[in-house]
C-alpha positions as CSV (number, residue, x, y, z in Angstrom):
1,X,-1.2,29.2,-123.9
2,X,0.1,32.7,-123.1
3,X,1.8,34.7,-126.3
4,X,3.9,37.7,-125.2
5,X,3.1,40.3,-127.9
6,X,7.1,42.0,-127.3
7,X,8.3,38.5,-128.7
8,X,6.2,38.6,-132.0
9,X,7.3,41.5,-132.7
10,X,11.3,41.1,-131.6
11,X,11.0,37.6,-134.1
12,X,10.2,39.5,-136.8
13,X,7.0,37.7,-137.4
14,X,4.9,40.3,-136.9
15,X,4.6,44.4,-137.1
16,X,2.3,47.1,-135.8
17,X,-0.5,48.3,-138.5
18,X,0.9,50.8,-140.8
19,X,-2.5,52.6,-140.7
20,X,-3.5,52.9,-137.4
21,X,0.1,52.0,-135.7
22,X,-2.1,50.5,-133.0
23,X,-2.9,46.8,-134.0
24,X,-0.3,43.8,-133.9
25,X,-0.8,42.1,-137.5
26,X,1.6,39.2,-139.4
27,X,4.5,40.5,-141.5
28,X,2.8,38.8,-144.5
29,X,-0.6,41.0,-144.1
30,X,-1.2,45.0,-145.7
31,X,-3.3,46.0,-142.5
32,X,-5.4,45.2,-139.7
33,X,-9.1,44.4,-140.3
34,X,-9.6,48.0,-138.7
35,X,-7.9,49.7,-141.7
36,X,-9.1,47.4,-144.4
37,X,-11.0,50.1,-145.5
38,X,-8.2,52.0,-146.2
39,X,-7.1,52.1,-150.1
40,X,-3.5,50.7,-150.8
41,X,-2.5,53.5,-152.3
42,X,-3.4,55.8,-149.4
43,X,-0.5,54.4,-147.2
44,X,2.2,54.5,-149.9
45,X,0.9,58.2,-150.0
46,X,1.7,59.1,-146.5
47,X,5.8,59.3,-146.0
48,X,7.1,58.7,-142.6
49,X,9.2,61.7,-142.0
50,X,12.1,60.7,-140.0
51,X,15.3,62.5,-138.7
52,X,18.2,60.9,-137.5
53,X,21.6,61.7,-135.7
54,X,24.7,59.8,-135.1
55,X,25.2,57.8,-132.2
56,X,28.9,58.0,-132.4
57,X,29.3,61.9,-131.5
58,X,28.1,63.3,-127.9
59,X,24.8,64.4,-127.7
60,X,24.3,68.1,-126.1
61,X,21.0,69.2,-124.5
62,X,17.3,69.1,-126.7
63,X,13.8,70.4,-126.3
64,X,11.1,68.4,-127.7
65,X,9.9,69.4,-130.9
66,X,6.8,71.6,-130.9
67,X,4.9,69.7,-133.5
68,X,5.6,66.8,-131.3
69,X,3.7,67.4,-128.9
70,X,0.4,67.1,-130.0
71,X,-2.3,68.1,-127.4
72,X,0.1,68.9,-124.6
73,X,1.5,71.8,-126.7
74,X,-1.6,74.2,-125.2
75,X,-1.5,72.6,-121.9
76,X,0.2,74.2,-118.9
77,X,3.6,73.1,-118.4
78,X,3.0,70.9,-121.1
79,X,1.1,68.3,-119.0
80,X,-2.3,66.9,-118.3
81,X,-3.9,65.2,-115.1
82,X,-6.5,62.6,-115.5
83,X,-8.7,60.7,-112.8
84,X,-10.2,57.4,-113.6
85,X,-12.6,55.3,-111.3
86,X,-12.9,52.3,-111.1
87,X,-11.1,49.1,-110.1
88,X,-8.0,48.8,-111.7
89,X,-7.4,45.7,-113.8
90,X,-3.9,44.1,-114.7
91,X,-2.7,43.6,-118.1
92,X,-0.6,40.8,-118.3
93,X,0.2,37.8,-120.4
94,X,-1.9,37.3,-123.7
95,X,-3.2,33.4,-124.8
96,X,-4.7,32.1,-128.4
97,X,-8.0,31.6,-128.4
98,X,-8.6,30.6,-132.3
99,X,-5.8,30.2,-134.8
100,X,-4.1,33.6,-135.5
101,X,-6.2,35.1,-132.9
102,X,-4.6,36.2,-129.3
103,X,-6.7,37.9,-126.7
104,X,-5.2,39.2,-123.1
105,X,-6.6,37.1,-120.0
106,X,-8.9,39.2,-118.3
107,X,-10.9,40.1,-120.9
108,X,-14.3,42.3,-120.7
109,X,-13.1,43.4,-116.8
110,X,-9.8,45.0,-118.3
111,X,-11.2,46.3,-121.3
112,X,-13.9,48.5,-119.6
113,X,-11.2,49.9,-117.4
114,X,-8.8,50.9,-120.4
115,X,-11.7,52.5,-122.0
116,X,-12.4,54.3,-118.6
117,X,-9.3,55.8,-118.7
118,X,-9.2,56.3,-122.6
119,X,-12.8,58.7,-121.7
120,X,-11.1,60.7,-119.5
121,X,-8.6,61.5,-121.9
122,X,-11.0,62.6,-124.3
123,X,-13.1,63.9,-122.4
124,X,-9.9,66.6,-120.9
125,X,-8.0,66.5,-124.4
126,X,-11.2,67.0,-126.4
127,X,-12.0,65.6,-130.1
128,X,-9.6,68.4,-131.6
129,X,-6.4,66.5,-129.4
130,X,-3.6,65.7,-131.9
131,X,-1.8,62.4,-130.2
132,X,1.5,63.1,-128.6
133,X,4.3,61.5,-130.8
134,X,7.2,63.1,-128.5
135,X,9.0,61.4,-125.5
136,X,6.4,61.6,-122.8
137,X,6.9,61.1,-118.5
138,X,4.0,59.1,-117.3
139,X,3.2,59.2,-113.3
140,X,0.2,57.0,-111.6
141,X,-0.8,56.4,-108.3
142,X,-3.7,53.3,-109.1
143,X,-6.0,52.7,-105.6
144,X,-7.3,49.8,-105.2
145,X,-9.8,48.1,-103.3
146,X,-9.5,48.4,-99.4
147,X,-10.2,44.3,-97.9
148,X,-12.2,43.7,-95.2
149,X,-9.1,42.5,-93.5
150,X,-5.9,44.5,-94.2
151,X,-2.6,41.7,-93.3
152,X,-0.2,43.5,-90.9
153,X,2.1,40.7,-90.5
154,X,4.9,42.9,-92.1
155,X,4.8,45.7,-90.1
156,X,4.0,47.3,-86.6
157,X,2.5,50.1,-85.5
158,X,4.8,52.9,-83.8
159,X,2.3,54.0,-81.1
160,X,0.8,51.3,-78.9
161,X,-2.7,49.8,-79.2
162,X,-3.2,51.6,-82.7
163,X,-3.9,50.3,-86.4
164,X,-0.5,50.0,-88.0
165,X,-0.9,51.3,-91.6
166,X,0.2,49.1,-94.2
167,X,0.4,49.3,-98.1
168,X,-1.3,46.6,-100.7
169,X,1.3,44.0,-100.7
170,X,-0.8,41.4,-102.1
171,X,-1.9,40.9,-105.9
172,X,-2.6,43.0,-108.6
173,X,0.8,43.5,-109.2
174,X,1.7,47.1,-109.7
175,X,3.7,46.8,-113.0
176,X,0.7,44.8,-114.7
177,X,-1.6,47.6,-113.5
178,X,0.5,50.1,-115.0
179,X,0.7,48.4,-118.3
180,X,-3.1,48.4,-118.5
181,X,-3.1,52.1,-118.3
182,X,-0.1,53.1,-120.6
183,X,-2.0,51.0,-123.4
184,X,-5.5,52.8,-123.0
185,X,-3.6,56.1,-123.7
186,X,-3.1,54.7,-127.2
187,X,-5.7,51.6,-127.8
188,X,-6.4,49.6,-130.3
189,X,-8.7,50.3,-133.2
190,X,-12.2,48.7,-132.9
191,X,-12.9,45.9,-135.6
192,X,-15.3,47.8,-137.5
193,X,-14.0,49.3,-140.5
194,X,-16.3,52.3,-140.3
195,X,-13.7,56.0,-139.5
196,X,-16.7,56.2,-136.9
197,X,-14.9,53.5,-134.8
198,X,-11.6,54.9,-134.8
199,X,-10.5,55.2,-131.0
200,X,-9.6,58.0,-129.5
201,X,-5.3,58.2,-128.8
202,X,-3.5,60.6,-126.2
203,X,-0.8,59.2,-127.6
204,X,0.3,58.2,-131.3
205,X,1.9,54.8,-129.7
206,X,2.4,53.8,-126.0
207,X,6.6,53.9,-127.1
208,X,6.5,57.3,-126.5
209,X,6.4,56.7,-122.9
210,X,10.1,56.5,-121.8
211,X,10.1,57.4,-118.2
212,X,7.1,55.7,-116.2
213,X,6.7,55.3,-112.3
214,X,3.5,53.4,-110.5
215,X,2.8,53.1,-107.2
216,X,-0.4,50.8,-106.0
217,X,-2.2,52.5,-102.6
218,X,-5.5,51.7,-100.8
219,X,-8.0,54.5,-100.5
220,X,-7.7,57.4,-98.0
221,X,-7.5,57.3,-95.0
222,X,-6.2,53.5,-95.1
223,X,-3.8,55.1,-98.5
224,X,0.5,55.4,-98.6
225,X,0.7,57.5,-101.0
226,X,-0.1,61.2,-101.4
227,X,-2.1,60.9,-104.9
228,X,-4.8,58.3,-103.0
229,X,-8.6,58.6,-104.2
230,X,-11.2,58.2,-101.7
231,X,-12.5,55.4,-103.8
232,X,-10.8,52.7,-106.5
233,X,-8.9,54.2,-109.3
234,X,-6.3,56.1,-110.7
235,X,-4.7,59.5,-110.6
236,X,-2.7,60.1,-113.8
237,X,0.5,62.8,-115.2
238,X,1.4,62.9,-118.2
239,X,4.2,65.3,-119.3
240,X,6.7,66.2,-122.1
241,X,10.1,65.0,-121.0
242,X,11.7,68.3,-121.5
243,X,9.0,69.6,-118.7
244,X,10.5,69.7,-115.0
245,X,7.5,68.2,-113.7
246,X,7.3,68.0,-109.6
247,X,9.0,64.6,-108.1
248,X,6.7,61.6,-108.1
249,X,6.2,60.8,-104.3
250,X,7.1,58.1,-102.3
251,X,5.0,55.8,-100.9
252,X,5.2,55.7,-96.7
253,X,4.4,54.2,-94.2
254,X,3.4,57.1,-92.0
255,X,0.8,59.8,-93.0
256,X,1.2,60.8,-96.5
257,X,1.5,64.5,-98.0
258,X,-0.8,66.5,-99.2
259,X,-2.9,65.4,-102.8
260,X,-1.6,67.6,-105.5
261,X,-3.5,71.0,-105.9
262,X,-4.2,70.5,-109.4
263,X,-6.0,67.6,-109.3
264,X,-8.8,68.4,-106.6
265,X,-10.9,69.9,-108.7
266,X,-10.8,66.9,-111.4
267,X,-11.4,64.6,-108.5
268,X,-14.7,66.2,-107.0
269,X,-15.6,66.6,-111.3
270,X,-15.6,62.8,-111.5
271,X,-16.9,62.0,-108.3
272,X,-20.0,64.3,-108.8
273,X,-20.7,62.5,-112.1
274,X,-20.4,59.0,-111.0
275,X,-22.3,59.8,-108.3
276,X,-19.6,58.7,-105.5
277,X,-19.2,60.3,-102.4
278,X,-16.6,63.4,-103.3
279,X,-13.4,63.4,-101.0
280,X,-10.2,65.2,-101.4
281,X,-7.1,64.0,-99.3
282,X,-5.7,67.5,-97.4
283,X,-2.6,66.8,-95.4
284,X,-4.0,64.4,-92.7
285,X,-7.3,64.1,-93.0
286,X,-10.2,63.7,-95.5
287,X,-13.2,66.2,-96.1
288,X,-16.1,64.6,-96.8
């Protein structure tokens, strides 16, 4: 039985955590069993400050608020580049397994992956980051594994007797991949009540991402798209949207650009830690 968590919450039958904001609990429950340590009292405490503006007038041009920011604030042009490795996992629909309990379908595989990409956060924002509770842009280029056998049926190659390149156009699809990764930038609590378990959030909710763009890619040099890895994974921007952050390329089908500058150095980082092979796409060919 698949559950769609958006539902729940559009019936009205169920609300985020006022604690943590992170955990999906029945209208008729205080808290999640994350934040049952928490006294009563201590959320009554805490006032939601909240500004709003008519939507009848015409709104003029806005910056996002400094204290909004959170981590990004000290970051140049407001944005931060993570890498995760790994093979990325698909978040999709979400079945009961036990009365009141709901749990998404691929389990221990997905949930290693999000916590890949919550470390990198931390480990780039650091245990000072404040979450970012402004309107962020969210960019990812996920490369996944490279099959023995790549199907060409769809396209041809433009030089004769050659290896026509060709993009992933089988399963996962790329919008459940990108779901995966916009909710391990804000996770879940664990289950233990201890404040030792709390997770660690780039963001104070995954709402706050209102602009998002995916693109799926195999690794270089079988990749059509410029932000490729070497190996499986994903190459992640996340911005203020009152940044001007440079276009999100297109995937092609001929030789892609160049891999952002800003990001080499992060790449050879996590690929001299994990102990993979370190590569860095450069305009049409790989260095090794």
């Amino acid at each position: 039985m698949s559950i769609n968590a958006d539902a729940l919450l559009s019936s009205g039958s169920h609300r985020y955590c006022p604690a943590c904001r992170a955990a999906l609990i029945p209208i008729s429950r205080t808290r999640c069993s994350s934040c049952t340590h928490v006294p009563e009292n201590a959320l009554a405490a805490v006032p939601v400050a909240v500004q709003t503006a008519s939507s009848s007038k015409t709104p003029e041009d806005s910056v996002v608020r400094e204290s909004h920011r959170g981590g990004l604030a000290r970051l140049p042009d407001h944005t931060m580049w993570l890498v995760a490795e790994g093979k990325p996992i698909t978040q999709g629909s979400m079945r009961a397994v036990a009365a009141g309990v709901i749990k998404h379908d691929k389990g221990p595989a997905l949930r290693a992956w999000r916590d890949t990409i919550t470390r990198e956060a931390l480990r780039i924002g650091g245990t000072e980051w404040v979450p970012i509770d402004g309107p962020v842009r969210l960019h990812v280029a996920l490369t996944v594994p490279k099959p023995d056998r790549i199907g060409t049926s769809a396209v041809i190659p433009v030089s004769e007797r050659t290896t026509p390149r060709c993009p992933p156009m089988t399963k996962p699809d790329v919008d459940k991949l990108l779901r995966a990764v916009q909710d391990a930038l804000s996770p879940a609590e664990h289950k233990s009540g201890s404040s030792a378990s709390r997770r660690f959030k780039l963001l104070t909710d995954d709402s706050r991402i209102v602009d998002s763009l995916a693109a799926k890619t195999y690794p270089t040099p079988w990749h059509t798209h410029p932000w490729a890895l070497p190996w499986p994974g994903a190459v992640i921007r996340i911005s203020s949207l009152d940044v001007d952050t440079p276009m999100f390329p297109n995937s092609t089908l001929r030789m892609p650009g160049e891999f952002p500058s800003d990001v080499g150095d992060l790449v050879d980082m996590v690929g001299t830690r994990l102990s993979v092979p370190q590569a860095r796409t450069c305009g049409s060919k790989v260095k090794v």
